[in-house]
Every structure is written in structure tokens, then in C-alpha cells.
C-alpha positions as CSV (number, residue, x, y, z in Angstrom):
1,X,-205.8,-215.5,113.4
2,X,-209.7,-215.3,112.2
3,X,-207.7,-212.9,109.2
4,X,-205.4,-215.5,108.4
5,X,-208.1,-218.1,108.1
6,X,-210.2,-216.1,105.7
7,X,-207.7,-215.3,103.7
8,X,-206.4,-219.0,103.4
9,X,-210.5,-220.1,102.6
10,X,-210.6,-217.7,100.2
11,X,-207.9,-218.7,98.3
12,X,-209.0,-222.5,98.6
13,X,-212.1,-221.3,96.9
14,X,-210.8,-219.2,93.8
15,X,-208.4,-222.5,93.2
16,X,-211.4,-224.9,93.5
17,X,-213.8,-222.0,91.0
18,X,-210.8,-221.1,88.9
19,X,-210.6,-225.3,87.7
20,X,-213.5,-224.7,85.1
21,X,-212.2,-221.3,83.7
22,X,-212.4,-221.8,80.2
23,X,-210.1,-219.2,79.7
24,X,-207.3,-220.7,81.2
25,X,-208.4,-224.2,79.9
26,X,-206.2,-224.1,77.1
27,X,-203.1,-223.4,79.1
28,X,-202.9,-225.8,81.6
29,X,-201.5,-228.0,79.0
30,X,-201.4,-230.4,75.6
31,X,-204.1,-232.6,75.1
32,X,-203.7,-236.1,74.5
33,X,-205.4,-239.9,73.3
34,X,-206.0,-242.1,75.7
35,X,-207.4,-245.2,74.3
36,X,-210.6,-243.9,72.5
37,X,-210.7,-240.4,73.6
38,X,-209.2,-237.1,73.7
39,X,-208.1,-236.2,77.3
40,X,-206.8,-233.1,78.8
41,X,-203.6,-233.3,81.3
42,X,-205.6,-234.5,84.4
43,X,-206.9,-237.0,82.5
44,X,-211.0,-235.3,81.2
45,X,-212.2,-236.5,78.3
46,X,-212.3,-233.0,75.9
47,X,-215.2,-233.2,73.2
48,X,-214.0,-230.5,70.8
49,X,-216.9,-229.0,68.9
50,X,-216.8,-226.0,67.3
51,X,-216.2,-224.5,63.9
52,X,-213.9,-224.2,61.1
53,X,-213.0,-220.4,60.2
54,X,-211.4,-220.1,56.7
55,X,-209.7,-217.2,55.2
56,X,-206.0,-217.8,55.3
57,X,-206.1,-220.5,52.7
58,X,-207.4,-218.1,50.2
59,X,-205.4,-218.7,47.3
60,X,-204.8,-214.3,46.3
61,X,-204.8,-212.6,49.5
62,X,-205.8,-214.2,52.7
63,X,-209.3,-213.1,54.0
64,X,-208.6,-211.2,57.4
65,X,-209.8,-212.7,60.6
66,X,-211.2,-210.7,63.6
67,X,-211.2,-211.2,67.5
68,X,-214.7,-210.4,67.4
69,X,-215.4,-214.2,65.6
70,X,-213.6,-215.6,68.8
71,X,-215.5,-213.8,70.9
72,X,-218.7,-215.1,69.4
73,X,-217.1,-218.4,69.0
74,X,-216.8,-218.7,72.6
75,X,-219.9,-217.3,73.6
76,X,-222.0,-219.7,72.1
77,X,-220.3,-222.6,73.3
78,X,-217.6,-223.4,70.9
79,X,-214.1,-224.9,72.2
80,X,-212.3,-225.6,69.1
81,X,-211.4,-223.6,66.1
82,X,-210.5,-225.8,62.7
83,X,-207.7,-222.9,61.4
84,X,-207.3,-223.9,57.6
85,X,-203.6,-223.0,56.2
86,X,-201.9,-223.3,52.9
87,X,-199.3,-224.9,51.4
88,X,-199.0,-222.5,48.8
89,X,-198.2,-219.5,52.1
90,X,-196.1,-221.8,53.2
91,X,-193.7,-222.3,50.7
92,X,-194.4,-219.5,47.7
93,X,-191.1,-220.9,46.2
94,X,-189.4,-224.4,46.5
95,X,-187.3,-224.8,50.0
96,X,-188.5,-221.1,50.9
97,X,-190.1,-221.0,54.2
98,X,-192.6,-218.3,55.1
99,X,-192.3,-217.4,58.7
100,X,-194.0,-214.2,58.4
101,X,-197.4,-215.8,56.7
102,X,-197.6,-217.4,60.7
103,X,-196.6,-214.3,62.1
104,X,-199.1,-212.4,60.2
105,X,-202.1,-214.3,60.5
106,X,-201.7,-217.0,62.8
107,X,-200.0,-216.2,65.8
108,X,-202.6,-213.6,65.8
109,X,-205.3,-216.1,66.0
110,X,-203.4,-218.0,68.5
111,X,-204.0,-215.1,70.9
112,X,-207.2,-214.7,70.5
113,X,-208.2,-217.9,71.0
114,X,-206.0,-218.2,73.8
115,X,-207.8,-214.8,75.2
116,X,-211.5,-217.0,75.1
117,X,-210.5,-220.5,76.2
118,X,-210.5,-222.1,72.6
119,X,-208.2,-224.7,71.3
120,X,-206.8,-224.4,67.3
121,X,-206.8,-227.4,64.8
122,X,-204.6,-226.5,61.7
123,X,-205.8,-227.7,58.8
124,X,-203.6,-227.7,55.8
125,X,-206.3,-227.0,53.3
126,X,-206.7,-227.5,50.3
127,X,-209.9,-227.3,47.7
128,X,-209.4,-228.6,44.2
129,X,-205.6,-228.9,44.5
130,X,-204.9,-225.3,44.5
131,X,-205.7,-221.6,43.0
132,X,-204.8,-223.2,39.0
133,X,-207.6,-225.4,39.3
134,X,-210.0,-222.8,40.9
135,X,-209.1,-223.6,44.4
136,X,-206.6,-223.0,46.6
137,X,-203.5,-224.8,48.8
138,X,-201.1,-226.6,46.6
139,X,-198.6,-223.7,45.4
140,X,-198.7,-223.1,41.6
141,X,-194.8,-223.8,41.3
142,X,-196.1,-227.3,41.9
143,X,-199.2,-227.4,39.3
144,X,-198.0,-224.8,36.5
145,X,-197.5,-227.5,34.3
146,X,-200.6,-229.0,34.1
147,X,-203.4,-228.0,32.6
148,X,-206.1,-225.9,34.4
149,X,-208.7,-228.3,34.1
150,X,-210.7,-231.1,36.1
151,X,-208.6,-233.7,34.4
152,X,-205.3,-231.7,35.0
153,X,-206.0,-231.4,38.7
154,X,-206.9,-235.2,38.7
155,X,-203.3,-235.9,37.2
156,X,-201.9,-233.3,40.0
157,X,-203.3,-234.9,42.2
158,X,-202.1,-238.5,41.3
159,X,-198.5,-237.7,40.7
160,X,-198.3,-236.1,44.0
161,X,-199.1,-239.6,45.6
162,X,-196.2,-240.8,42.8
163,X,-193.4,-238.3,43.8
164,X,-191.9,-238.9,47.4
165,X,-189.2,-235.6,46.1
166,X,-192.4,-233.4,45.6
167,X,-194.2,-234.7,48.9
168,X,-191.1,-234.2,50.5
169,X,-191.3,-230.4,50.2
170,X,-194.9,-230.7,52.3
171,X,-193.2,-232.8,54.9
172,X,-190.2,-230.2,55.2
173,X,-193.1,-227.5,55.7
174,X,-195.1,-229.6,58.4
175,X,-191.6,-230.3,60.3
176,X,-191.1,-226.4,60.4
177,X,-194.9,-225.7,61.4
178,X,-194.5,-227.7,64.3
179,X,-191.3,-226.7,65.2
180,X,-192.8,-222.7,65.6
181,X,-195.5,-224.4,67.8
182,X,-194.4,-227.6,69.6
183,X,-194.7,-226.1,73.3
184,X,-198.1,-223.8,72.6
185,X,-200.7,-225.5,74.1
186,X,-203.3,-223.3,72.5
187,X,-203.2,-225.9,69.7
188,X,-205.0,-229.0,70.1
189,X,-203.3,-230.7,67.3
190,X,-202.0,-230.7,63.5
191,X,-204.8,-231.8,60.2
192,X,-202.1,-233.1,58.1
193,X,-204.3,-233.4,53.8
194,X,-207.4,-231.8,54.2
195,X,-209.6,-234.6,51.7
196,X,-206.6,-236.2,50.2
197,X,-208.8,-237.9,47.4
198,X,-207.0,-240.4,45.1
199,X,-208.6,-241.0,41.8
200,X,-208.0,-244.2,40.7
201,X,-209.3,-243.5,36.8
202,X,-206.3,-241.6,36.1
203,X,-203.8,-244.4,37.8
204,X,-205.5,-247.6,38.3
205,X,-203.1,-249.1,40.9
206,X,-203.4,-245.8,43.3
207,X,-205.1,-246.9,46.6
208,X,-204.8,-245.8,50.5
209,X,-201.6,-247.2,51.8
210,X,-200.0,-244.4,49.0
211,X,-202.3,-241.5,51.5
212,X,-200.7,-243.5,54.8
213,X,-197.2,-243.5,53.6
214,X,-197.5,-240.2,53.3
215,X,-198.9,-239.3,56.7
216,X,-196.4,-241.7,58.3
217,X,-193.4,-239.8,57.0
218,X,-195.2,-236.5,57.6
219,X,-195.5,-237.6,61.7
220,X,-192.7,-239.3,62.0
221,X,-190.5,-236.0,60.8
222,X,-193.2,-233.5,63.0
223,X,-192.3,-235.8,65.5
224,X,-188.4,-234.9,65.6
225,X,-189.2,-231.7,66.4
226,X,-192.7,-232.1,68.2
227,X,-193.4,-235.2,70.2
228,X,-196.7,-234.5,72.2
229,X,-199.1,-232.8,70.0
230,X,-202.1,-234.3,68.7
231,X,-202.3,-235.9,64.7
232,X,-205.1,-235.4,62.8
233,X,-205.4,-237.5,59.7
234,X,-208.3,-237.8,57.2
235,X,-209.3,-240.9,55.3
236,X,-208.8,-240.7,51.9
237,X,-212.4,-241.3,49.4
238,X,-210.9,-245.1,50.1
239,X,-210.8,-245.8,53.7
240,X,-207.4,-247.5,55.1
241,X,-207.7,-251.2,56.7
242,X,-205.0,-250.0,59.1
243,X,-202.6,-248.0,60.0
244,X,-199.2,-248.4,61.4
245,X,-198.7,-245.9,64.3
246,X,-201.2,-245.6,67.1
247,X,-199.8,-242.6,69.4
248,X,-201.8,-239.7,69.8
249,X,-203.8,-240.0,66.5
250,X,-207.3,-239.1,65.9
251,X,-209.3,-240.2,62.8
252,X,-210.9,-237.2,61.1
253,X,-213.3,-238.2,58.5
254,X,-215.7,-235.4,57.3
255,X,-219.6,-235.7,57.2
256,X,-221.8,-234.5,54.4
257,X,-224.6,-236.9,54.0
258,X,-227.6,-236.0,52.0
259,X,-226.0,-232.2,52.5
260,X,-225.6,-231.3,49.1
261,X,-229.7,-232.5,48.1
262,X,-232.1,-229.9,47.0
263,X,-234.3,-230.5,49.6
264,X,-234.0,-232.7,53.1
265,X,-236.3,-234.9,54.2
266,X,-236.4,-235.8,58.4
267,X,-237.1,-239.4,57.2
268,X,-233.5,-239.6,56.1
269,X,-231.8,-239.5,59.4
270,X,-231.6,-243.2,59.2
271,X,-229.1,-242.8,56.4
272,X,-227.4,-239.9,58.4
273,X,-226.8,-242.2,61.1
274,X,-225.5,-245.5,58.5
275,X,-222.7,-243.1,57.2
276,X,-221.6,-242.1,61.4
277,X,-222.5,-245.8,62.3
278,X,-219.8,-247.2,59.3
279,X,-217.3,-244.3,60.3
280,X,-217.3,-245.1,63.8
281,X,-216.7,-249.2,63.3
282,X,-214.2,-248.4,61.1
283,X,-211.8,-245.8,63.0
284,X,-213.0,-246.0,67.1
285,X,-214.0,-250.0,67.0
286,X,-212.0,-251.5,64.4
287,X,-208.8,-248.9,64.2
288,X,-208.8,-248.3,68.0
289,X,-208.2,-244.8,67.3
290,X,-210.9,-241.0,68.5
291,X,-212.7,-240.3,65.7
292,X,-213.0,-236.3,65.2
293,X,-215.3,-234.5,63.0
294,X,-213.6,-232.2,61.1
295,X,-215.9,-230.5,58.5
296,X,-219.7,-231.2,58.3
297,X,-222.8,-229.2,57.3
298,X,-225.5,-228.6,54.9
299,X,-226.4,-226.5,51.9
300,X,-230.3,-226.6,51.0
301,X,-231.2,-223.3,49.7
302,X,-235.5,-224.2,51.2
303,X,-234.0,-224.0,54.8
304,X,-234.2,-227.9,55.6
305,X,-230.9,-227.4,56.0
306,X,-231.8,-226.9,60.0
307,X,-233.6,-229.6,60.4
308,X,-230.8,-231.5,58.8
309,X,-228.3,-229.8,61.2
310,X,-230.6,-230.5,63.8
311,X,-230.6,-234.2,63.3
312,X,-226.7,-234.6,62.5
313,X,-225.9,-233.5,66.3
314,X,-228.5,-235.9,67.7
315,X,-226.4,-238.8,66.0
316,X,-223.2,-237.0,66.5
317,X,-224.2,-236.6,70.2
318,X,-225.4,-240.3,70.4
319,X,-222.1,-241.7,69.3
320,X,-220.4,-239.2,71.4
321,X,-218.5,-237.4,68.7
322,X,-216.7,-234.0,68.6
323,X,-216.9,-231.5,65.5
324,X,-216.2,-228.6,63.2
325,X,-219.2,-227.0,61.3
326,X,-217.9,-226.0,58.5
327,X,-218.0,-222.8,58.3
328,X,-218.0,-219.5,59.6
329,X,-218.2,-216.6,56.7
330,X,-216.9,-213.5,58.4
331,X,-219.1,-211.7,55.9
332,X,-222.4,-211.9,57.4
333,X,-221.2,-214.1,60.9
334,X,-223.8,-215.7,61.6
335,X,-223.9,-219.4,63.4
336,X,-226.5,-221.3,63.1
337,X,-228.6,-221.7,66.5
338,X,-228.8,-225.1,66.5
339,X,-225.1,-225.3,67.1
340,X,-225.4,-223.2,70.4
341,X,-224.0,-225.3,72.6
342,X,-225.2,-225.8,76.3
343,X,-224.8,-228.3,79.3
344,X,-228.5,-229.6,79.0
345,X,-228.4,-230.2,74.9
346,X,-224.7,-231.2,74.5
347,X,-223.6,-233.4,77.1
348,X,-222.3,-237.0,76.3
349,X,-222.3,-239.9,78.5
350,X,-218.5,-239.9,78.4
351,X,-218.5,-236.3,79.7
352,X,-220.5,-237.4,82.4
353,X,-218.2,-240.1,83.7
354,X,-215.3,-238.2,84.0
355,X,-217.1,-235.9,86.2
356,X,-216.3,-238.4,89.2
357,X,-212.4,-238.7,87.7
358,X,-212.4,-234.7,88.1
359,X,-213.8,-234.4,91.3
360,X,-211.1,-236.8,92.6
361,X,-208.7,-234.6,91.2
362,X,-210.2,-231.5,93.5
363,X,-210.6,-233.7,96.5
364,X,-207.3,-232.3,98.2
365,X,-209.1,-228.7,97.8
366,X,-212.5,-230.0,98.7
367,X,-210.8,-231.5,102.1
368,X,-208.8,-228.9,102.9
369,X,-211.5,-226.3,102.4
370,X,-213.7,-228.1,104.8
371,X,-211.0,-228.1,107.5
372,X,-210.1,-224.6,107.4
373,X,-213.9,-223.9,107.4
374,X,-214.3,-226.4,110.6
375,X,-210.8,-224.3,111.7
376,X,-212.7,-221.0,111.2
377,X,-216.0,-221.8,113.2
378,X,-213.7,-223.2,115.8
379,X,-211.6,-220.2,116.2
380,X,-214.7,-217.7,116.2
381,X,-216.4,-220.7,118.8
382,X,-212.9,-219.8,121.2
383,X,-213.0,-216.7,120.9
384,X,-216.7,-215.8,121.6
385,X,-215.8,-218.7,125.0
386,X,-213.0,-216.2,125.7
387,X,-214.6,-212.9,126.3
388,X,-217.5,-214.4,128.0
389,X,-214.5,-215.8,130.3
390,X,-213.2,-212.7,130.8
391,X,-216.3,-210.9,131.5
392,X,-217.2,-213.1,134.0
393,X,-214.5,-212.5,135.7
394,X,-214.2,-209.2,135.7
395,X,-217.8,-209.3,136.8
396,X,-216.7,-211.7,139.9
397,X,-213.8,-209.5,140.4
398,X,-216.2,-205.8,140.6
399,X,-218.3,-207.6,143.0
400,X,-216.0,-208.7,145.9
């Protein structure tokens, strides 16, 4: 009996130590929106911070990834990989599919983040258009007939938010994306544009409800084939004034302020904060909606570019926003300490409240841990009563 009740104690306690594996985190299920936040399936509030790690965008051969980044990525406190992808990968030729570009490279991140507790956020990415216009993610069949210049990329640009046949291929590629990944829980959700600018000095009447109809034909066909993951959509460089579905979206506006300056100055937090301050009216007060940093970072060559790092988490922290530094160069891999993540520095107010909404959720555990405990000292409290029983009356018994 005193066997069996160790046993069953010790099971009780690797369940109760075993809810804030990291490792297993990510495969206890999808997250989710609930009201303002991102919640896991008991119902935690998840702040995803972390870092985006490109490569497989690259417009000539995709830069290889290693399992040593995750590692790293999970040991200093990272939860959340941004994953950019192309376009251009995805569909080399009109209507052709490339399954093996996710087989290749990112099912292979998918384990490996998987392995150290870290969710994926794919990002179709793309950086002035695509690789005609010295960037990469829109596939040349799409742009060869422009000319490889600013204003050719501007036109590319603009006729793409012009030609629901050409966006159509993009939304055929997100359906079959999802599709491959609807049940993998590994991936917190889907970045639909990465900066889908519109530039209204090649076609005057472009504006955001062209970006929106876009997403909203985008989700509506992921969600034929994917109901329950996560959206991630970016503001265009003209913010929406609303937006039509509410269901497991998260805003996703980047944040560069004052990051591209020779030099930064600590006296301009104040504008730092402004540009969060505006964001956050805009998407969590007046759009109901989790706001989600996707990229963010800073690019001084004098090193100010800590202290500006330094002051974009405090405001980040104080409006309790997750993020993606943007980004990790396999090259040299090195993160900047400030981002090292710990329970002291990072911890948000809404973090802390759902501590109470977790516990709850172990109190069956917690109870039933305590009672085979009280079991345990009362079986060891019988026994020791029973042998002094018997000796005694064996004693009594010698002595007649």
C-alpha cells in the first residue's frame, strides 16, 4: 500500500511540474484571440516575443537554417519564431504549387521549434516587391514586365491591388499553405503581406480598403481549409478605419521609430512611445483586435542602437505588447542582450493575472496531491500503531 501511494504522489507531481514545460507548450494545442489577447487552450494569455529568422525568402537560393539558432532562440527566452516565406517558392510558375520548398525548409523548422518549445509565425515576405527590383517574394513571372526600377516596382505594386486574377494566384497559395498545416499546432498563426505599401502617386484613388479586400478573401479561402489558426494582418502605410471580420485576428504593425537615425538620443523615447501609443488606440482600443509586433529594431552604426532597444521594450512592455526583433543573421548569430528575456525584466501585468486563471486550472492536481499526501502520513501513522500493537502483545503474551 505505502508503494502504491508513492507511486500515485509521484505521478501527481510530474503532471503538476510537467504544466510549465516549454517543450511541450506548443503541443498542447492552437492558440487563440479572446477579446484583446492571445490565449493558449486553457485559456493563458501567451505574449509572443521573440525573433524573426530570415533565409528562405532569399530571392536565388534560400539561406540554410540550423537547429542550433533554435536552440539559442530558446535559451535566451524567446517563444516565437517570425518564419519569412516566399511567394516566388511557392509558386515558381503560374498554378504550380511547390510542396517540396515546405518540405525542404520548413517542415524542418517546424521540428526544431517544436523540439525547444517555440511557436512559428509565417510571414509571406516580401522586400521591394521581389528579386527584379532588388528584393525578393513576388515571383518574376509576375514582375518581368516591368521595368527593374523604383518606379517599375511602384507600378507592380499598384496593379497588384488592381488585379483580383493576379491576387488570386496568392490566395490559391495561402489556401494550400494552410491546408499542409491546419492541425500543427507548432504554428501560432499565418502573416498574410508582409508591408503591403500602397503608393498613391502612381494611382491616386488607391487606399486601404483595396489591402483589406485582399486579406478578407485571403482568410475567408484559408478558412475553408483551416478554421482555428491565428491571422496575422499588417496595416498598410495607410491605416484601415475598420475591418470587417473579428475572429482570431491579430493586428501586426511593425515598429521602426527613430531606427534608421544616425545617432539615437534617450530623450526621444517620448516619440517612441507616441508611435506605440497611436498603434495601440488604433488596433487594441478602437479595432478591438491584439496588437502583435512583428518586426522592430534599430540600425545606428555609434551603438545607440542599445539604448534604443533598451527603451523600445520598456514601452513595449508597458503597453503589454508581444514581438519579433527583426532579425537574426545566421552569419555571425548573435542576439542582442537586451532582448534576453527573464521572469523579473519581462513580465506584464496581464501575465500576472492569469496566474490565478492557471492555478484554478491545477487545483484538481493541487487537491488531490494533498490527499494522497494526508493518505500517505496516515498509512505510515497505521502502520508504525500496528507493530507497536503487535509487539506489545507479543510482549504480554512471553510474559504469562
Amino acid at each position: 500500500m505505502r508503494i502504491q501511494v508513492i507511486v500515485l504522489l509521484a505521478l501527481v507531481l510530474i503532471l503538476i511540474l510537467g504544466s510549465g514545460n516549454r517543450a511541450s507548450a506548443v503541443s498542447e494545442g492552437l492558440l487563440s484571440v479572446r477579446g484583446t489577447w492571445i490565449v493558449n487552450p486553457i485559456g493563458r494569455v501567451v505574449f509572443l516575443r521573440g525573433i524573426n529568422y530570415p533565409g528562405y525568402e532569399r530571392a536565388v537560393t534560400p539561406e540554410a537554417h540550423s537547429e542550433s539558432a533554435y536552440e539559442l532562440f530558446a535559451r535566451v527566452g524567446f517563444n516565437v519564431v517570425r518564419l519569412p516565406i516566399s511567394w516566388s517558392k511557392l509558386e515558381p510558375a503560374p498554378g504550380k504549387f511547390s510542396e517540396s520548398y515546405l518540405t525542404s525548409y520548413v517542415d524542418r523548422d517546424i521540428r526544431w521549434a517544436k523540439k525547444y518549445g517555440l511557436y512559428l509565425i509565417l510571414d509571406m515576405h516580401q522586400s521591394n516587391w521581389g528579386a527584379r527590383f532588388g528584393g525578393s517574394g513576388v515571383p518574376d513571372w509576375v514582375v518581368n514586365k516591368y521595368p527593374p526600377t523604383d518606379a517599375g516596382m511602384r507600378r507592380a505594386v499598384s496593379d497588384f491591388w488592381n488585379q483580383i486574377e493576379l491576387q488570386d494566384h496568392l490566395v490559391n497559395v495561402w489556401r494550400n499553405v494552410a491546408r499542409r498545416y491546419a492541425n500543427e499546432t507548432t504554428i501560432a498563426g499565418y502573416d498574410i503581406l508582409n508591408e503591403p505599401w500602397i503608393y498613391t502617386s502612381i494611382v491616386p484613388s488607391l487606399n486601404a480598403s483595396y489591402v483589406n479586400d485582399f486579406y478578407v478573401r485571403v482568410i475567408k479561402s484559408i478558412r475553408t481549409v483551416d478554421p482555428n489558426h491565428i491571422i496575422f494582418l499588417e496595416p498598410s502605410n495607410m491605416y484601415p478605419t475598420d475591418f470587417p471580420l473579428r475572429e482570431n485576428i491579430v493586428w501586426s504593425p511593425h515598429f521602426y521609430t527613430l531606427s534608421f537615425a544616425a545617432v539615437y538620443h534617450q530623450s526621444g523615447v517620448g516619440l517612441l512611445e507616441a508611435d506605440i501609443s497611436a498603434k495601440y488606440q488604433k488596433f487594441v482600443v478602437e479595432m478591438e483586435s491584439p496588437m502583435w509586433i512583428g518586426e522592430f529594431g534599430a540600425f545606428m552604426n555609434d551603438g545607440s542602437s542599445q539604448q534604443w532597444l533598451r527603451d523600445a521594450l520598456r514601452v513595449l512592455n508597458k503597453y503589454q505588447l508581444g514581438w519579433a526583433w527583426w532579425a537574426f543573421d545566421s552569419r555571425d548569430g548573435r542576439i542582442p542582450s537586451a532582448l534576453y528575456i527573464t521572469w523579473a525584466n519581462q513580465r506584464t501585468t496581464a501575465e500576472a493575472e492569469t496566474t490565478e486563471l492557471e492555478m484554478r486550472n491545477l487545483e484538481p492536481y493541487l487537491v488531490l496531491a494533498v490527499a494522497l499526501e494526508v493518505a500517505f502520513i496516515g498509512v505510515l501513522a497505521l502502520s508504525v500503531w500496528l507493530k507497536r500493537r503487535q509487539g506489545s502483545g507479543l510482549s504480554r503474551r512471553r510474559y504469562r
